[in-house]
C-alpha positions, -999 to +999 in steps of 0.1 A: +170+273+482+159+258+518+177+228+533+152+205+556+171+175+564+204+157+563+211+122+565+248+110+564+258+070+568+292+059+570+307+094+555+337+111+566+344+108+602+305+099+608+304+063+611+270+056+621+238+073+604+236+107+620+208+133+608+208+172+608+173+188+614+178+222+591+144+232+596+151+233+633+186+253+629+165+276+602+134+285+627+163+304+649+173+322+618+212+326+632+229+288+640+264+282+655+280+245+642+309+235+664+334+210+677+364+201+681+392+203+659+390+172+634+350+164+644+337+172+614+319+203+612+333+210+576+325+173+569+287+187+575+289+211+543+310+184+524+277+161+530+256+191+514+278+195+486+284+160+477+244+153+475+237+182+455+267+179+434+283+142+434+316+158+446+329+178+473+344+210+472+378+209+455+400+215+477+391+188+501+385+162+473+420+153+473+432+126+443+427+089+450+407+104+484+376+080+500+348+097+512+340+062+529+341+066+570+371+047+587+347+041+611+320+029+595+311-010+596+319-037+569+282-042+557+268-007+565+273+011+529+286+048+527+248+075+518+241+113+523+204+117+520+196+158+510+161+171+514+154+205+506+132+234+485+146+253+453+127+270+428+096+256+443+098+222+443+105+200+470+128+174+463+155+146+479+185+136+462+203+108+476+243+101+467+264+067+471+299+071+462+323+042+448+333+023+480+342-015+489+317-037+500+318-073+513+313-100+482+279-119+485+295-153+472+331-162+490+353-138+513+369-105+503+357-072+489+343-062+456+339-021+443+305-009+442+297+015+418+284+051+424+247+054+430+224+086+428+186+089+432+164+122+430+131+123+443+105+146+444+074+153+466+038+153+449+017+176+483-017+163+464-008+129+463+012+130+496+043+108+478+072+109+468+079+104+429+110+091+413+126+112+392+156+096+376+191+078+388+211+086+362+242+110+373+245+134+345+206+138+344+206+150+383+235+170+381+222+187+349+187+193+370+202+205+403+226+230+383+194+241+363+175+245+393+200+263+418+218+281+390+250+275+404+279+253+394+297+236+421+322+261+423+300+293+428+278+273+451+306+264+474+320+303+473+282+319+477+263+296+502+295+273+520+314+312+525+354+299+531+368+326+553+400+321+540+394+326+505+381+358+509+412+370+525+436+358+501+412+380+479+416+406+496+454+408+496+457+391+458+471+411+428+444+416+397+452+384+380+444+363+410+410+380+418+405+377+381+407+340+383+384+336+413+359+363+398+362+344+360+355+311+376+323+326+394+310+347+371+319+323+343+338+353+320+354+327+300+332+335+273+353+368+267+383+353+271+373+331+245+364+364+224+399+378+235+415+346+222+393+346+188+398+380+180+436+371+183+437+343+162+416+361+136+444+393+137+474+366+129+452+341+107+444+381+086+480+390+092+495+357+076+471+356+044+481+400+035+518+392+042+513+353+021+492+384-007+525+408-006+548+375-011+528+366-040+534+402-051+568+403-046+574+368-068+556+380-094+576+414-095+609+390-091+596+371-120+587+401-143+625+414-138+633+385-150+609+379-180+620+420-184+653+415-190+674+452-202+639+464-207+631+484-179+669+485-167+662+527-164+638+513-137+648+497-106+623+469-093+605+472-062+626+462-032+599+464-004+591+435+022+555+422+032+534+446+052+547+473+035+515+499+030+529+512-008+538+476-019+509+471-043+515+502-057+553+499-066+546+471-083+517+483-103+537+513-117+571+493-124+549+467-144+534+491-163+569+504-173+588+471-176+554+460-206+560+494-217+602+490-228+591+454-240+563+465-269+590+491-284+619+464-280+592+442-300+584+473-327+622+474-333+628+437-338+595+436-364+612+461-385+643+445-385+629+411-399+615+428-425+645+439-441+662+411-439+632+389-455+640+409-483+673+410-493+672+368-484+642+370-512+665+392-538+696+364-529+675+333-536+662+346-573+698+354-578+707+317-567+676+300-590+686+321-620+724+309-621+716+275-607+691+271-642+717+281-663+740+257-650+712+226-653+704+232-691+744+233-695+751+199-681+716+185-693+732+189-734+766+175-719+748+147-707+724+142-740+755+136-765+770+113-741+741+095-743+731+095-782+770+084-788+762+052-764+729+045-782+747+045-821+771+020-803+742-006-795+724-003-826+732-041-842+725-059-806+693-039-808+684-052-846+694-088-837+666-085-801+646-075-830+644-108-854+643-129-825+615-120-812+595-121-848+605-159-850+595-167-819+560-151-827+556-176-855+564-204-830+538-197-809+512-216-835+527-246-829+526-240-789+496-261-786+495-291-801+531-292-786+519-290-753+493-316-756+520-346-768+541-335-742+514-342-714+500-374-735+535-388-733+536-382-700+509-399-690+515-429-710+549-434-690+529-428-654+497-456-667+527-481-682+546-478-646+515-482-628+502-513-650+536-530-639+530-520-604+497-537-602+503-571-621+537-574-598+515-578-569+491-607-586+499-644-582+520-660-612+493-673-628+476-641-630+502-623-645+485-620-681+454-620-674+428-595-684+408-564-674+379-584-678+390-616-657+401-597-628+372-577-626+356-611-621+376-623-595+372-593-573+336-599-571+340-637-556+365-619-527+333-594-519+312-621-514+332-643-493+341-615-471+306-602-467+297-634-453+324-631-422+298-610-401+283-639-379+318-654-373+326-618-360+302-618-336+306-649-325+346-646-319+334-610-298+311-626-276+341-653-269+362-625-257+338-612-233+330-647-217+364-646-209+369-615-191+334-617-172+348-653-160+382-632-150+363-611-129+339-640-112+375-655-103+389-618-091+358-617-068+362-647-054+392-643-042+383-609-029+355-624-008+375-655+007+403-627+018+375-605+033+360-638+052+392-649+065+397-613+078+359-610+097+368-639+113+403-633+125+386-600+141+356-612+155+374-640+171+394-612+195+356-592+198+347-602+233+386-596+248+386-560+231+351-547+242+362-560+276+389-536+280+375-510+266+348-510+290+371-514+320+387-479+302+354-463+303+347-467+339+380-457+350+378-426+337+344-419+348+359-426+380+387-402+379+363-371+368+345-373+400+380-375+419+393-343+402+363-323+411+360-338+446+400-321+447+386-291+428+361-283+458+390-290+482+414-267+461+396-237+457+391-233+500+431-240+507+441-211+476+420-186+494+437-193+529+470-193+510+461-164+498+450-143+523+475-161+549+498-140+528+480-110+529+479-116+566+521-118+574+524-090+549+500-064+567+513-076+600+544-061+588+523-031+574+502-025+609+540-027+629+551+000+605+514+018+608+518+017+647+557+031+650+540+062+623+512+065+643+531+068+678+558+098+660+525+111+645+510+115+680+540+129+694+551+155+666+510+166+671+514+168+710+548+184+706+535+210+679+499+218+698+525+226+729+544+248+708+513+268+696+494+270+732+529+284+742+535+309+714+502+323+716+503+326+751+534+347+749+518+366+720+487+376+742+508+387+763+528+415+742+495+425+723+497+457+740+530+463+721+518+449+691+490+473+689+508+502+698+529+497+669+503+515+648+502+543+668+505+576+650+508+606+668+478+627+668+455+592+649+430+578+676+435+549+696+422+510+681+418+502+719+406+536+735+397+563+708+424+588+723+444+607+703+473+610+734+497+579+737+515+590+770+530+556+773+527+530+747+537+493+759+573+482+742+577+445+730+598+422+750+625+398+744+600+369+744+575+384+722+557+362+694+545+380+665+516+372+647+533+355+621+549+331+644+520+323+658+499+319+627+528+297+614+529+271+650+490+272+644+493+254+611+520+231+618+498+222+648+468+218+624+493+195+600+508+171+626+467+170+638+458+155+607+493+138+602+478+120+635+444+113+623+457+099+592+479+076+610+452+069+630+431+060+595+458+043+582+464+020+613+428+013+617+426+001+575+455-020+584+444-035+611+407-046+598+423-058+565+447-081+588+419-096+607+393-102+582+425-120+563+430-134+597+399-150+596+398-163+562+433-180+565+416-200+591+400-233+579+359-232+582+347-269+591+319-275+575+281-265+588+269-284+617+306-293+629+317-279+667+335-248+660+319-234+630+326-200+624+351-192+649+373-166+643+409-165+641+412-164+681+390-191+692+403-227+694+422-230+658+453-219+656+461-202+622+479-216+601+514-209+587+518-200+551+543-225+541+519-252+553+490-239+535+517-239+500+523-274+510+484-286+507+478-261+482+509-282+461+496-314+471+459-305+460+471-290+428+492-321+418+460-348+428+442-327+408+462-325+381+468-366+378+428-370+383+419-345+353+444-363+331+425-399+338+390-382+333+405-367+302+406-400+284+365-403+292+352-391+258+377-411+238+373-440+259+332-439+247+340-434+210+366-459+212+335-482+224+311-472+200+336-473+170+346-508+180+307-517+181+304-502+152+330-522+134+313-555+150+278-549+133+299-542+101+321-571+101+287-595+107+270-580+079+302-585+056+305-623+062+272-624+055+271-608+021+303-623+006+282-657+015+250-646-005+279-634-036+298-669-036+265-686-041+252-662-071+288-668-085+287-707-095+254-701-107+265-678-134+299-696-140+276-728-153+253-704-175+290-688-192+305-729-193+273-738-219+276-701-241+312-710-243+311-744-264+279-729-286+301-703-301+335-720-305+314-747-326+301-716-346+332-700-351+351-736-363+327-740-394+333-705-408+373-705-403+375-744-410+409-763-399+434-739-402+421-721-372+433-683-367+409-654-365+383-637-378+397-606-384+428-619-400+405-635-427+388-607-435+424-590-436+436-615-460+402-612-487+404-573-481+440-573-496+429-599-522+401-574-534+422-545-534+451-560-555+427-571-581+405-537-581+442-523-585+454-541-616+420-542-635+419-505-635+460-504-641+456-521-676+423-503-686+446-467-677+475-478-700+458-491-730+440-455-728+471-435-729+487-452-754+458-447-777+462-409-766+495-408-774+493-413-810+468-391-818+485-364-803+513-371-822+493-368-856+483-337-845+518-319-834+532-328-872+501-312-890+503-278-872+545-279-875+540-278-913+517-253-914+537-229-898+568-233-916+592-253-896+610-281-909+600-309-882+584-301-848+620-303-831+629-269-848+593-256-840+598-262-801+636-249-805+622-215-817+598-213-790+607-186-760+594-185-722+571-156-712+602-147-692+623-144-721+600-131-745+595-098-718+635-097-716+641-089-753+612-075-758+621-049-729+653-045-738+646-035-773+616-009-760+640+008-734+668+013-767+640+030-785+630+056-757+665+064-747+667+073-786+634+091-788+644+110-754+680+123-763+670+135-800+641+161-781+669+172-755+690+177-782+671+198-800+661+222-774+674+261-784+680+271-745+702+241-739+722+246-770+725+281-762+736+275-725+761+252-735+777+276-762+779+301-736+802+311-707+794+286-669+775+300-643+787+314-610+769+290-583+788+290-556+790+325-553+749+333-550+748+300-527+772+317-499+751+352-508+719+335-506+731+313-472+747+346-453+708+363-457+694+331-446+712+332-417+705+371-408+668+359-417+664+335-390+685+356-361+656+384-369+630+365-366+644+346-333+648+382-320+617+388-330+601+356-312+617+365-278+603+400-274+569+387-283+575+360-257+586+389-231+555+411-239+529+377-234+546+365-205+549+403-196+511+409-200+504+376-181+521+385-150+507+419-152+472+406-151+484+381-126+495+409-102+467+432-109+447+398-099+462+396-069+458+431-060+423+435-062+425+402-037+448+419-016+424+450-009+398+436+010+425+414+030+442+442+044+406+461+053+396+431+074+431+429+084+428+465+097+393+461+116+402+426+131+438+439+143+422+474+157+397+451+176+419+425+191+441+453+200+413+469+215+403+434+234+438+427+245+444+463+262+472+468+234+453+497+218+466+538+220+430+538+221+423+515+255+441+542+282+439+517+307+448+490+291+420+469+301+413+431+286+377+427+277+378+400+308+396+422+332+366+449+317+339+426+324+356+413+358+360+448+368+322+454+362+313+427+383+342+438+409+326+472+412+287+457+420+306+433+445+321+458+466+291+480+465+273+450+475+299+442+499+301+482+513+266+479+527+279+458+554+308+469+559+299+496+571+277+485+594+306+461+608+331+490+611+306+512+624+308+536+592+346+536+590+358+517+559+337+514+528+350+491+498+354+509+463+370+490+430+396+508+414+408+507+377+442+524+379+469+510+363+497+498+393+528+500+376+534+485+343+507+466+348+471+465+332+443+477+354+405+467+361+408+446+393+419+469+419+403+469+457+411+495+478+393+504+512+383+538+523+388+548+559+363+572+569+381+586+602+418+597+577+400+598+548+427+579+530+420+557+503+445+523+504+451+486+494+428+461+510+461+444+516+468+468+541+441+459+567+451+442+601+437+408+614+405+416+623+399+443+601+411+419+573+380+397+587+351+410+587+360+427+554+367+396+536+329+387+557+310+417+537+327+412+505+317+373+510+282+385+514+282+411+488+296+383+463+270+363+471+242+386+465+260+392+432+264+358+422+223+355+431+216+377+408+241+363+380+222+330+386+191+342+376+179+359+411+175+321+426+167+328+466+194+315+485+175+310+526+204+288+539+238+305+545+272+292+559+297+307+574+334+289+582+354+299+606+375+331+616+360+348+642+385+345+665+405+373+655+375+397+660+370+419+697+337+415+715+323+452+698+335+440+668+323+408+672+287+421+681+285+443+651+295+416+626+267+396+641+243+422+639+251+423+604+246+383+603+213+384+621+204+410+593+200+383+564+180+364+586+152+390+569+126+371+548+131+339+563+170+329+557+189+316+582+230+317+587+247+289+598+280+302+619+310+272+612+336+282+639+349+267+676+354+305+693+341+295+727+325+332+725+301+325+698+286+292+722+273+319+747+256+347+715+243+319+696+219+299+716+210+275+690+238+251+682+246+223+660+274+202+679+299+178+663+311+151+692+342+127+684+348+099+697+365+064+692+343+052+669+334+081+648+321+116+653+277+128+662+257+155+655+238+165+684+212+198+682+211+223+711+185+245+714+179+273+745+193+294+768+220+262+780+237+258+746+262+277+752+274+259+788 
């Protein structure tokens, strides 16, 4: 990766555009960048970061930090500009963080969002191409391409000095931090952690196996009861390695106990099934005995009773044998019974019938009333026409009802168009007075709208203006106690270091060993080494006043920052309190200092209040606009309907008394129609057809009343005839005694039940009687019942008990046999649990350094890391030596330190003792250009890592001050080295030293309104 060109705008503490030339710097191979402190020479690398990255390195990008220059002017918008060469392609990438810019519409400032742009260069076409402006798509590309993340890129090509030395002198886990995030070893970590959770996800499903085991064993001592009591269950716990075992055997034992427990009990049962089969014969026998006994008791009872009902059974008898010769005159009995009957119903209804006739008609005929019947049809059916006529009367009437209900109707609805069109021209009046009034009043309320807007922004920002007044007061007094602490502190280190220059001798000869070479002068005499003094500074101290210096610096130039914001914010709202006249008026666009005085706040609330109210009384007149027009239009609306009401109420009045003359000449044609048919006496139509219809049906009535009568009389007799015939035949006196003899069905099945029942009880007790076992039971001596029912009852009871024994052990043996399989089950499930338990626990103890079998210790991180750590300071040893001349050379150690875990060790070999000892160890300089090589030495690793991705632009930052001038021409020997193959080393540092070895310079100049670049080239860089 080559860099050509940077561009920065508005970034950091550059304020204007300022551009670095690279492939001037590179064509010198070895390039010092320097300044002052608080330039911006690290700014320079921040600028290469941020393009290639969208972010600067992390410990400068500081939360809720601006990347935007204080110095940098309103409309000029923050850019960095990268163009450079990687993996062969020649491309510009061009960044634009969030910042504030200046709103195109109105006053104030709006937040821009982040921009990015990647270009790339097409040499046969001579152009540049776009390649995208998304953010994730150029990050993703320039990571691909370089092969670095951010992080690795900013510890390999931007080398922090200080980084490196904390390595140097950090325990294992620290360098394995730094080397994890370069090398990107989280991946075995990750293994590490997985391995883990495998080991306790195994664990927890063998010892959730042995629980299962356990229950079920806990169970089966139950379900086992006294049956394996000469066998104590299995106590163990889960985990343990026997477990499955134990409880293998005892079930085995515990199904073993139950099946002879269950031979015992089936042996048992079957004795006493038998003697509870021997007791019940015993019990049948004697109960039999007993049974035929009381059964011949119980027969002579019975034939005694029966000799006692003989006579009422003989006298059942005869009855029923007269009643059977009744029955022939049944009959014709029947029939003068119903011919009587009906003779009564036709007499009563003949009576009926002639009562309702007229007087004169009492005696008449069948014959005569028939006649008279047929004149009432007639009459009647000639009432039709006089129907109709009286009907069509009806409705004449009620369509002259409603001719008279609309007339009224339409006189009301003419009075009431006239009432309202006589107010029409008054009401349209006003309402178009309304309608103009509230026109009126919108274009008030947004003539006051226009004026409103202008006085709430100078309200607005003539608060913003008192209240940062207040803030750039408070910015001043932190910016003059800034600037004094910073003056007071850069005393205190120019004195301290003085004083510490000054006792160096002592300081050095505090690591004299008698008999070791001089640091200064090689000898190995030290006749006179120098003593500290009272006022001697120790490095330390000095080190300690140089950062406090370096904090109250920035303390100052963020006061300074801070008071500069404040101060541009207070003018800009300033100038926007101000009222602008409008364009073309003297005094346009004077600021808040020219003629116009700016106004105070509590006037500006008193027009703003003013406005707001006008405003408000003008909206509510233009709010009545739209219902002022629909009020007009309804109202016009109601006029064209009124009109055309009148109108039609005319054209119905007219149609009216035509048709009431038509209905006046109908009316007298069918009253003269309906007076001939209903003659003088007037009345209706229907109640003369009610009067014949009664007529008709009164003498229909009595016709047929006569005619029934004479009809049943006539039956009558004859049916008395017949009733005396059949009486005689059958042998009865008169046909009184015949129907006295007769009996009811119900009766007749009474006796003849009655006598049936007396005849089987008889035929029943004689067969009883005569059996020879009943006879012979009851001659003989009672059974003994109740003795063979408690026999029979106690084997019962030992019946059931056996069998209930019996029952249980079967249940113990299933239930035992179940859980048996159950565990067996579970066993077989267990096995290949605790082999992957075994291999997953030996590996993550092998991973996490836990293992007998890891000596060391060692994480697989910390084994990876250490890898890495070895090729580094291999890497690193190179030039080392060099730098020290051959003295120290940088080796990685895995011993363990302490109780620790090894693999990250660093210790440094000095050639002249040839003691091997902690990099921690090493003095200032020493500590230097060590930290230097193993910089380097990561680098090239890292290279590699990425892929083998050529790296020809290095920087260094800072800390060659601490280095001598031998050591310091060594080291940039060493530097001038990787200018091999084209690279070139860019030197980050203010040592006034380095300006006269490094002729070609990149110089950062401050200055009031933001820092410059400025490229010196030649033998007078360095004056």
């Amino acid at each position: 990766m080559r860099l050509h060109r940077l561009r920065v705008t508005g970034f950091g503490p550059f304020g204007t555009t300022q551009e670095v030339a690279f492939d001037a710097l590179s064509a010198a191979g070895l390039f010092l960048l320097h300044g002052p402190t608080g330039a911006g020479k690290t700014s320079v690398l921040d600028a290469v970061c941020f393009a290639l990255y969208g972010s600067v390195p992390g410990a400068r990008q500081a939360p809720g930090a601006s990347l935007r220059s204080d110095h940098a002017p309103a409309g000029t918008a923050t850019e960095v500009v990268l163009d450079l060469t990687v993996a062969g392609r020649r491309l510009e990438i061009t960044r634009r963080p969030a910042q504030p810019r200046p709103k195109k519409r109105g006053s104030g400032f709006t937040t821009e969002k982040a921009q990015s742009w990647l270009r790339e260069y097409d040499p046969d076409a001579g152009a540049w191409n776009g390649l995208s402006r998304s953010h994730q798509e150029i990050g993703e590309e320039v990571v691909q391409l370089v092969g670095m993340s951010r992080d690795q890129f900013c510890q390999v090509v931007l080398l922090p000095q200080g980084d490196f030395s904390r390595f140097l002198r950090a325990d294992a886990e620290a360098r394995g931090k730094l080397l994890g995030r370069l090398f990107g070893t989280r991946r075995f970590a990750a293994v590490e952690e997985r391995l883990a959770e495998l080991r306790r996800a195994a664990e927890q499903r063998v010892r959730e196996g042995d629980q299962r085991l356990l229950a079920l064993a806990h169970r089966m001592a139950q379900a086992a009861g006294d049956a394996a009591a000469g066998w104590p269950a299995p106590d163990g716990g889960p985990g343990d390695p026997g477990l499955a075992d134990a409880v293998l055997g005892w079930a085995a034992v515990a199904r073993s106990g139950a099946r002879e427990a269950l031979d015992t009990a089936e042996l048992a049962l079957a004795a006493a099934e038998a003697r509870r089969e021997a007791a019940r014969r015993t019990l049948d026998e004697r109960r039999d005995l007993a049974a035929l006994r009381e059964r011949y008791e119980d027969a002579r009872r019975r034939a005694a009773a029966l000799e006692e009902r003989r006579a009422e059974h003989d006298a059942w008898r005869a009855r029923l044998d007269q009643a059977r010769e009744a029955e022939r005159v049944a009959g014709p009995l029947a029939l003068r019974d119903e011919a009587e009957r009906e003779h009564r119903a036709a007499g009563a209804a003949r009576d009926r019938a002639r009562a309702a006739l007229p007087g004169d008609l009492a005696d008449a005929g069948p014959d005569l009333l028939a006649r008279l019947a047929r004149t009432r049809r007639q009459e009647l059916g000639g009432l039709d026409s006089a129907r109709r006529a009286e009907q069509r009367l009806v409705e004449i009437a009620r369509e002259r009802a409603d001719l008279d209900r609309q007339a009224r109707a339409d006189d009301q609805a003419l009075q009431d168009a006239a009432d309202w069109l006589a107010g029409w021209d008054a009401a349209r009046s006003a309402l178009l007075d309304r309608v103009d009034a509230a026109r009126e009043a919108a274009a008030r309320a947004e003539h006051l709208l226009g004026q409103l807007a202008p006085a709430r922004r100078r309200l607005a920002a003539a608060l913003r203006r008192d209240a940062l007044a207040k803030d750039a007061a408070a910015a001043e007094a932190r910016l003059a106690t800034a600037r004094e602490q910073a003056g007071t502190a850069h005393e205190t280190w120019l004195d301290l270091r003085e004083r510490r220059l000054r006792g160096i001798a002592a300081e050095l000869a505090a690591h004299l060993e008698e008999g070791a070479p001089c640091a200064v002068c090689g000898s190995a005499e030290h006749p006179s080494p120098a003593r500290p003094t009272a006022d001697h500074v120790d490095r330390a101290a000095e080190a300690g006043a140089y950062e406090a210096h370096v904090r109250a610096a920035e303390a100052r130039t963020a006061a300074e920052r801070d008071l500069a914001a404040v101060r541009e914010a207070l003018a800009a709202a300033a100038a926007e309190a101000v009222e602008e006249p409008p364009p073309g008026v003297p005094g346009a666009g004077a600021g808040p200092d020219g003629d116009r005085p700016a106004p105070a706040a509590a006037a500006l609330e008193d027009l703003v209040a003013q406005l707001e109210r006008e405003h408000a009384e003008a909206r509510g007149l233009a709010a009545d606009s739209h219902p002022a027009r629909e009020a007009l239009e309804r109202a016009e609306e109601e006029h064209t309907r009124r009109v055309e009401e009148r109108r039609q109420a005319e054209v119905r009045a007219a149609a009216r008394a035509s048709r009431r003359e038509t209905l006046d000449q109908e009316q007298a044609a069918r009253e003269a129609d309906l007076a001939r048919v209903l003659g003088d006496g007037g009345g209706t139509v229907a109640r003369r057809a009610a009067v014949l219809e009664r007529e008709v049906a009164v003498l229909d009535a009595a016709a047929d009343a006569v005619r029934a009568a004479e009809a049943a009389a006539q039956r009558l007799k004859e049916a008395d005839a017949r009733l005396a015939d059949a009486a005689y035949r059958a042998g009865f006196a008169t046909p009184d005694a015949a129907a006295a003899a007769l009996l009811d069905d119900a009766a007749r099945r009474d006796l003849q039940r009655r006598a049936d029942a007396w005849q089987a009880e008889a035929a029943v007790v004689a067969d009883r009687l005569a059996e020879p076992a009943a006879r012979a039971a009851a001659e003989g001596p009672p059974a003994d019942v109740a003795a063979a029912s408690a026999a029979h009852e106690a084997a019962e009871r030992a019946a059931r008990a056996a069998a209930t024994a019996l029952a249980a052990h079967r249940d113990r043996c299933a239930e035992l046999d179940r859980l048996s399989a159950r565990v067996a089950d579970e066993v077989r499930a267990l096995g290949p649990l605790r082999v992957e338990y075994d291999r997953v626990a030996r590996l993550a103890a092998l991973t996490a350094g836990t293992s007998a079998e890891n000596e060391r210790r060692m994480r697989l991180e910390s084994y990876v890391l250490a890898a890495r750590l070895e090729q580094v300071a291999a890497a690193a040893t190179a030039r080392l030596q060099r730098m020290s001349s051959g003295r120290y050379t940088l080796v990685h150690s895995d011993a363990r330190s302490g109780g620790k875990r090894a693999g990250l060790g660093l210790h440094v070999v000095d050639a002249w003792t040839g003691a091997e000892r902690d990099t921690a160890t090493l003095s200032g300089g020493e500590t230097f250009f060590a930290s230097l090589a193993l910089a380097l030495g990561l680098a090239d690793v890292v290279t590699d890592e990425a892929g083998g991705v050529r790296l020809d632009t290095l920087f260094i930052d800072e800390g060659f001050g601490s280095l001598d001038d031998q050591t310091l021409d060594e080291v940039l020997d060493v530097l001038d080295s990787l200018r091999e193959r084209d690279r070139s080393v860019g030197i980050v540092s203010h040592v006034p030293d380095l300006r006269r070895r490094i002729p070609t310079q990149l110089e950062v100049v401050k200055g009031r309104d933001g820092s410059r670049v400025r490229l010196r080239t030649g033998e007078g860089a360095g004056a």
